[in-house]
GUKOLNU-143586 format. One line per 10 residues: number of its first residue (from 1); their letters; for each residue x negated, y, z of C-alpha. Coordinates in steps of 0.5 Angstrom, whole numbers. Layout:
// residues N
NUM	A	X,Y,Z | ...
This chain:
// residues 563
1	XXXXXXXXXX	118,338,-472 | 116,340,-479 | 120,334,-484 | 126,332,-480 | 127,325,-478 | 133,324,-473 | 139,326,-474 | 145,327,-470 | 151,323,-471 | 155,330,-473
11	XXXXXXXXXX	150,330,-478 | 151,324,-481 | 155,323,-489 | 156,325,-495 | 153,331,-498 | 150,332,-493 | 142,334,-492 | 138,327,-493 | 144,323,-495 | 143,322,-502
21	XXXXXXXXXX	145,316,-506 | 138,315,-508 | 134,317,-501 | 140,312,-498 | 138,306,-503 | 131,307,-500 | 131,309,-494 | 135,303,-492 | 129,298,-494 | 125,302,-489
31	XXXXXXXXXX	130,298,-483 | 129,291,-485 | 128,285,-481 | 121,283,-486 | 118,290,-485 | 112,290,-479 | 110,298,-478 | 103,299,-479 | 101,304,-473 | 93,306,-473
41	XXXXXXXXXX	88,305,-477 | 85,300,-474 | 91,295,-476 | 90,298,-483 | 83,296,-483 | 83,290,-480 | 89,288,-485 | 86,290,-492 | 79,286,-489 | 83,281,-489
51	XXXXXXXXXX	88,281,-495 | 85,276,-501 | 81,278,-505 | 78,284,-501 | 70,286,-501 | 67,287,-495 | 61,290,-496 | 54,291,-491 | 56,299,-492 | 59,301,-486
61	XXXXXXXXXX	63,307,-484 | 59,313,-482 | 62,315,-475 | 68,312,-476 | 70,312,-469 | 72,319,-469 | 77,318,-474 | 81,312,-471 | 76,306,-474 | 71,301,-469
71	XXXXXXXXXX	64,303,-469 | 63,296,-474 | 67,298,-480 | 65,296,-487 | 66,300,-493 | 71,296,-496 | 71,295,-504 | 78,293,-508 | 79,291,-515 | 86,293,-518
81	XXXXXXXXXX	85,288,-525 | 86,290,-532 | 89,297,-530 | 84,303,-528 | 88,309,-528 | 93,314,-528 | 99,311,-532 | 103,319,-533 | 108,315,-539 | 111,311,-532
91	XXXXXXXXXX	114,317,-528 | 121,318,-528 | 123,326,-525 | 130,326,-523 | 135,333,-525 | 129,332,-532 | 134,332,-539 | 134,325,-541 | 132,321,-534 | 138,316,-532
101	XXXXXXXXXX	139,317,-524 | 145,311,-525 | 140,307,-528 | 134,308,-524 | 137,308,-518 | 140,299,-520 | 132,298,-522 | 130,301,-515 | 136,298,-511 | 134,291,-514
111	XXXXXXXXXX	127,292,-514 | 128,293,-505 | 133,287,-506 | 128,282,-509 | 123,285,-503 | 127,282,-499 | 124,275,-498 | 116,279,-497 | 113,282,-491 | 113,289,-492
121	XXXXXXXXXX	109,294,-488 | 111,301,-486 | 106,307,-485 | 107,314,-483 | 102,319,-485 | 101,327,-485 | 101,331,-491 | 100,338,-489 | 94,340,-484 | 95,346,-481
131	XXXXXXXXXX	102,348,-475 | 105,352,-481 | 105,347,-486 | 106,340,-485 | 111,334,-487 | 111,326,-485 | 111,321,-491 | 112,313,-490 | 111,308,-495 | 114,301,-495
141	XXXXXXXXXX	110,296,-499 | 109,288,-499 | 104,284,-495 | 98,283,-501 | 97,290,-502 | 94,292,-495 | 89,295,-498 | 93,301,-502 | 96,302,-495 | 90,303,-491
151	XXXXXXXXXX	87,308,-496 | 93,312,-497 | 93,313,-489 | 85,315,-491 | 87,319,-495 | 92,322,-492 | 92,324,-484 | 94,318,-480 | 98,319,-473 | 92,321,-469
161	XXXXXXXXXX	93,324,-462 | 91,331,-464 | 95,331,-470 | 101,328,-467 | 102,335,-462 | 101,339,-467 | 107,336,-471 | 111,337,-465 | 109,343,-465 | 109,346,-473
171	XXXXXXXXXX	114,349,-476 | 120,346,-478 | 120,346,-486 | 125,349,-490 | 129,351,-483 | 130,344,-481 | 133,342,-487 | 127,338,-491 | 127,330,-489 | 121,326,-488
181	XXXXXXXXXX	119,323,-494 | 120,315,-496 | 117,312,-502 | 117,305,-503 | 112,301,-507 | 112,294,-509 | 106,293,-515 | 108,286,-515 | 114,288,-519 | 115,285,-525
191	XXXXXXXXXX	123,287,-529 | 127,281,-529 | 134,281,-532 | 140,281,-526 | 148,282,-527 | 148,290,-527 | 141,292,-528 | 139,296,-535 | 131,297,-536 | 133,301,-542
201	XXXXXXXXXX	132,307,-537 | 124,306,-536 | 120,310,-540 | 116,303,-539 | 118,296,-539 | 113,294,-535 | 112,300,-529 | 116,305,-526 | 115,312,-522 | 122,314,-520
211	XXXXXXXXXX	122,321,-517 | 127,323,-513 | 123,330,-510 | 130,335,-509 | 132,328,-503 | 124,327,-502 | 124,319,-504 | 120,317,-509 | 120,309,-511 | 113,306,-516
221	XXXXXXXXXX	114,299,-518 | 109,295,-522 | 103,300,-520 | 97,297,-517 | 93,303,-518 | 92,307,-511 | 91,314,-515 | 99,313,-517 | 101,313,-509 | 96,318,-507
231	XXXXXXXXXX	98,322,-513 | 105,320,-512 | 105,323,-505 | 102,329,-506 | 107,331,-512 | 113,329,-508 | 110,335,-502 | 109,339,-508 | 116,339,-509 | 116,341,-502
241	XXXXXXXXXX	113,346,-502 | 115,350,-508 | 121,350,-505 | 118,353,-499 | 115,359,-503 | 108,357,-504 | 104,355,-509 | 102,348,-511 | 95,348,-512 | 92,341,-516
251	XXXXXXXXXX	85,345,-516 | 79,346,-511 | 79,353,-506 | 73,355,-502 | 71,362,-498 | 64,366,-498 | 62,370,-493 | 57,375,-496 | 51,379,-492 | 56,384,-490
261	XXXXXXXXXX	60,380,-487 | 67,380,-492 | 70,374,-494 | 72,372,-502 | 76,366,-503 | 76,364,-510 | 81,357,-512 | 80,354,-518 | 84,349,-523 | 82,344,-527
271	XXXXXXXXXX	83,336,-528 | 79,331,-526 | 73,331,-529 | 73,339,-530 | 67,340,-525 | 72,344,-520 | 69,339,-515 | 62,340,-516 | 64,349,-516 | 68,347,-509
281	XXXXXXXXXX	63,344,-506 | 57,348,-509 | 53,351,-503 | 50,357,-508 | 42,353,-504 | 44,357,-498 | 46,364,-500 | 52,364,-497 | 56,362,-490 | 61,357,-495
291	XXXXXXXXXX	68,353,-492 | 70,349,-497 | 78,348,-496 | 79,342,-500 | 77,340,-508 | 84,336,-511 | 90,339,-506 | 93,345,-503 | 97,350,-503 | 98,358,-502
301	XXXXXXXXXX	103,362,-499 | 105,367,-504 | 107,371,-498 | 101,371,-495 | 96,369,-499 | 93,364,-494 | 92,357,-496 | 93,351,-493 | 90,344,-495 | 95,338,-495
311	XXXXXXXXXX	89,332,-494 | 83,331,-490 | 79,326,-494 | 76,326,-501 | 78,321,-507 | 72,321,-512 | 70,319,-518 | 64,313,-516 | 61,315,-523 | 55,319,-521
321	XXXXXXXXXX	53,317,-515 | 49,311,-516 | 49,306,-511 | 43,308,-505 | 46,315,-506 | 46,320,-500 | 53,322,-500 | 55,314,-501 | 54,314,-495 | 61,318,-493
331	XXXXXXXXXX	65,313,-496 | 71,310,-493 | 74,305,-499 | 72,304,-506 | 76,302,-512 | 75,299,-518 | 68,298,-518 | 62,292,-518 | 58,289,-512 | 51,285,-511
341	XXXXXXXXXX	47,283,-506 | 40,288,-504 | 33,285,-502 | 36,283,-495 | 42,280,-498 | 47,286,-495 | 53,287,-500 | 53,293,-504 | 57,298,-507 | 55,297,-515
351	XXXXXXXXXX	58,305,-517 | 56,309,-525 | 63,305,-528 | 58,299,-530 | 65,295,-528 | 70,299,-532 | 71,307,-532 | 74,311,-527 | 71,308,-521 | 74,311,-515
361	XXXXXXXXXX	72,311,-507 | 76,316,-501 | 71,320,-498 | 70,322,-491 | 72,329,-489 | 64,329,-486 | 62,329,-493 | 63,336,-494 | 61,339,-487 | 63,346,-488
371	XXXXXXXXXX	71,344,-488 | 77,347,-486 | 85,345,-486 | 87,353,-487 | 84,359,-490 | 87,364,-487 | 84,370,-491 | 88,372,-497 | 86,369,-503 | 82,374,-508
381	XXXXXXXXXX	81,370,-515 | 83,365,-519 | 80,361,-524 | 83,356,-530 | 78,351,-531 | 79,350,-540 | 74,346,-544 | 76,350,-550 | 70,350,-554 | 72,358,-557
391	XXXXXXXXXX	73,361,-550 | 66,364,-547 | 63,361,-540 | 68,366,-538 | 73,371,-539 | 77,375,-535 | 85,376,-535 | 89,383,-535 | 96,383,-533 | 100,378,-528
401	XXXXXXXXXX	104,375,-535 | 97,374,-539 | 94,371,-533 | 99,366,-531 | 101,364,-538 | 93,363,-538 | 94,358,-534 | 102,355,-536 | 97,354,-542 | 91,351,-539
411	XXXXXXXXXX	87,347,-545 | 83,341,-543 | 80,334,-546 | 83,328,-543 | 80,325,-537 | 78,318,-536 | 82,317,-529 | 88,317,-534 | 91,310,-538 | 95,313,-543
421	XXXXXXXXXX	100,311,-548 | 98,307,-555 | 96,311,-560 | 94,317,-557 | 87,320,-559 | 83,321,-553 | 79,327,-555 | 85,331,-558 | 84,338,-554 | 91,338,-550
431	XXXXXXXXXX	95,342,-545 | 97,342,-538 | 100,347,-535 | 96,350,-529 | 91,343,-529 | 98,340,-525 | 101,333,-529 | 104,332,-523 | 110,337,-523 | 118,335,-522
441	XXXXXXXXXX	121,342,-522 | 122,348,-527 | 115,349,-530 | 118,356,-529 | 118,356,-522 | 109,355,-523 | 109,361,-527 | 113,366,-523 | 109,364,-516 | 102,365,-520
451	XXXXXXXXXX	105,372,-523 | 107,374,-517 | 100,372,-514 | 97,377,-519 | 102,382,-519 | 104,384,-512 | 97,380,-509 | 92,384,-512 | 89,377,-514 | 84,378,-520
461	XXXXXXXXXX	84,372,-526 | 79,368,-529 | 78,363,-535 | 71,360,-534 | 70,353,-540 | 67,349,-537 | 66,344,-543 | 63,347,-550 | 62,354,-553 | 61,353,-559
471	XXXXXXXXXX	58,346,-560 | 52,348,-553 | 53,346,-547 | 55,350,-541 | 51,347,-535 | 53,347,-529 | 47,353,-526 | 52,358,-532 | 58,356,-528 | 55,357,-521
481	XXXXXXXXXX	52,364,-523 | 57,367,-526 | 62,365,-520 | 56,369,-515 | 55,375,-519 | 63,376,-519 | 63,374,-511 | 57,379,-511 | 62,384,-514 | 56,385,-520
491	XXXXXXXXXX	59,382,-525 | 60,387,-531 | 66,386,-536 | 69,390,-541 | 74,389,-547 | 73,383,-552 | 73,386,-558 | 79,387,-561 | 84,384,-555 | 86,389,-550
501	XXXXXXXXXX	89,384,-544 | 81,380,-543 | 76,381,-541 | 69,378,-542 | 62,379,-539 | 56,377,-543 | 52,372,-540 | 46,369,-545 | 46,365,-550 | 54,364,-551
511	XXXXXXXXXX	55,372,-553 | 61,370,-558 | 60,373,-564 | 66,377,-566 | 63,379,-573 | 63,372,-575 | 71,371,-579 | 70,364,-578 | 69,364,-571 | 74,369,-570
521	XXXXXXXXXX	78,365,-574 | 78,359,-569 | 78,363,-563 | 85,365,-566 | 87,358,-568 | 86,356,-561 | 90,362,-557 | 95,361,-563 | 96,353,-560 | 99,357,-554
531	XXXXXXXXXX	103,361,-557 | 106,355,-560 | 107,351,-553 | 109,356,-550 | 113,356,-556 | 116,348,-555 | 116,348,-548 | 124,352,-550 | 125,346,-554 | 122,341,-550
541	XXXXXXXXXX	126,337,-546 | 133,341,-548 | 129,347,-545 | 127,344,-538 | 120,348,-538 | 121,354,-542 | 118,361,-539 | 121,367,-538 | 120,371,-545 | 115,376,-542
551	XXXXXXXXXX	110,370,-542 | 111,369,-550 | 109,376,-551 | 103,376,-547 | 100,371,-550 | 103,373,-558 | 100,380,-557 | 92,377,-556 | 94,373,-562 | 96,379,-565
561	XXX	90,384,-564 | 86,378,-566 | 88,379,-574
């Protein structure tokens, strides 16, 4: 099996794998005489239909019946309260500088003995969807949250007949050695002071993601948002497989076929409202045969070059699919959204963030009905998503170190799926690296995977900005025609001015003029603030994130040529 479960009594103790002090204090929890497992679907539904509070709406569930619901299921709609987004300020990363492992684990250790007087659910799902790759999760929550669990089942892929054989026969990940994942979740949680127990250890007093991902446990207090568990899952098999040699992918991947039969699989990175959505499952009005391996999460084996996704439903935002909309009807849960009632007196789903922003809804895999689990051929193109407003609708990047610092240094605009912390600016223009805020390891284990892919695979790299060129929008028919004259092979590129590593295609109306010396300067200004991370990532958190040297150099030399 992929992800170990059961362990032979000989390999049982102390420093051995899957017996960590932290696994230990929560895998524990997962054996109580409150927990109740949760074994289907249908169970799931049923409990979150009938959780307090849970708006069953007249919408049903298209075919729910072939994946593991009755044919009468309903859209079931859930409001979390005043929260409505990702909280990143939360997350607490075991082996990070400055995080207090002996603390933590008192706050989780209390957290579980407090739950002790609550009915808990346990829930097991699939995260990982092909025989290659796959490794089982189980979530510990408490009675009232019914509808987080059966959306993470959703999300995720529940215990069904045919995915419960192919586990069997899958692959043992990191031969053997990797354990199943626990995480324990209680959103009722609220820090109480008790002997022996110091909070001065969270980031946030009130809320708590704690991260052990080198023992696959993870413990999120506090936290009713479902996109923390979704989120927390997927960072937990992440970590899984960056130390399995893939690459962890928080972007969107599909495969053209062209008239001459020959495959370009194209995988692109970007936050939550960056459009990767909308390039994954464009289908190009029918130019092309399209399989579409997923839009938020994957992984490529580096080796190999094939991809594998690691969920089989959708977690979109609602916000621009108004209510009657054709693609609503795929809808399996909603979030933080509002209801009323039609002319024939049916509840409906009231979406366009009317509520609050960041309405969300887990979407069915029959929404894209060009998807598929794996693709096995070998990955030709990345592209970052940037919304940097002195980058061209797209430019094209030589040298696997320029490529992949590219992307260490991917610069966006906040999204309206995160909470962030008082008094930072929503618009400042902000770096993540690789479009991923979700890593627990050394930043540099991304940065060698991507160069590798570049390097020894022969995959080409792009910047396509999505946003801005200079105060005119570009629109997504510019992206989509860029994206099938690079596929068709007929996209011409050349040297942008001055900078020897990037390339640039002319596309009309956001030729950059690199006469202009005060666009010149901006563009300079801009790639200057990568120097600079690159830069703080050797100071930051006592050089947790710093790159190999190589790195820096690529991105001074563009600076450099700039002058």
């Amino acid at each position: 099996m992929s992800t170990k479960a059961y362990y032979p009594i000989s390999e049982i103790g102390k420093g051995k794998p899957g017996f960590s002090k932290t696994r230990s204090i929560i895998e524990a929890a997962f054996y109580g005489n409150n927990v109740v497992p949760v074994n289907t679907l249908k169970e799931a539904y049923n409990l979150a239909k009938n959780s307090p509070g849970t708006i069953v709406t007249d919408m049903p569930v298209y075919r729910g019946e072939e994946f593991g619901l009755d044919a009468d299921a309903k859209v079931l709609l859930f409001n979390d309260g005043a929260i409505t987004g990702r909280y990143a300020a939360a997350r607490r990363i075991a082996g990070e500088p400055g995080v207090d492992c002996e603390k933590l684990d008192k706050v989780a250790m209390d957290a579980i003995y407090s739950a002790r007087y609550k009915k808990l659910y346990h829930a097991t799902v699939y995260a990982g969807l092909d025989p290659e790759f796959m490794v089982k999760v189980h979530l510990l929550i408490p009675e009232g949250e019914e509808n987080i669990m059966y959306s993470w089942m959703l999300n995720f892929q529940y215990m069904s007949d045919d995915y419960v054989k192919m586990y069997r026969d899958s692959v043992a990940v990191g031969e053997g050695k990797e354990p199943d994942i626990y995480i324990f979740s209680d959103p009722q949680w609220a820090p109480v002071s008790h002997p022996g127990v110091d909070y001065s250890c969270l980031s946030d007093p009130q809320t708590l993601c704690y991260f052990n991902t080198d023992t696959n446990c993870a413990c999120i207090l506090g936290m009713r948002y479902f996109g923390e568990h979704k989120k927390g899952t997927l960072t937990m098999v992440w970590a899984i497989a960056n130390r399995n040699g893939y690459a962890s992918c928080h972007g969107g991947q599909k495969e053209y076929t062209l008239a001459d039969g020959s495959k370009y699989v194209a995988s692109v990175y970007g936050l939550s409202g960056s459009g990767k959505s909308t390039i994954t499952h464009a289908k190009h009005d029918g130019k092309y045969e399209i399989k579409v391996l997923h839009d938020d999460a994957f992984i490529i084996n580096t080796d190999t070059c094939a991809s594998i996704a690691i969920e089989p439903t959708y977690f979109d935002k609602t916000q621009d699919y108004p209510t009657g909309c054709e693609d609503n009807k795929y809808l399996l849960t909603a979030q933080n959204c509002s209801a009323t009632l039609d002319e024939d007196g049916k509840i409906q789903l009231v979406t366009e963030d009317i509520r609050n922003g960041n309405g969300r809804a887990i979407k069915s895999k029959l929404w894209s009905p060009n998807r598929v689990d794996k693709i096995d051929a070998p990955v030709n193109a990345i592209f970052w998503i940037m919304k940097d407003p002195t980058i061209p609708p797209v430019v094209k990047l030589k040298g696997s170190s320029l490529a992949s610092v590219m992307g260490a240094t991917l610069a966006t605009k906040r999204s309206t799926a995160e909470r962030l912390a008082p008094g930072v600016d929503p618009n400042k223009l902000v770096v993540v690296p690789y479009a991923n805020p979700f890593r627990t390891y050394p930043l540099v284990n991304d940065y060698e995977k991507f160069k590798k892919l570049v390097e020894e695979k022969n995959v080409d790299c792009y910047i396509i900005n999505t946003g801005d060129f200079m105060g005119k929008k570009v629109q997504p028919k510019d992206t989509l025609g860029i994206l099938e004259a690079i596929v068709e092979k007929k996209a011409e590129f050349h040297q942008w001015g001055p900078i020897s590593d990037i390339e640039i295609m002319d596309w009309e109306g956001f030729v950059p003029d690199m006469n202009d010396p005060e666009y010149v300067g901006q563009l300079k200004a801009r790639m200057n603030d990568r120097v600079n991370e690159i830069k703080a990532f050797e100071t930051a958190k006592e050089g947790y994130d710093k790159l190999p040297e190589d790195a820096l150099a690529a991105i001074q030399k563009v600076v450099d040529e700039l002058n």
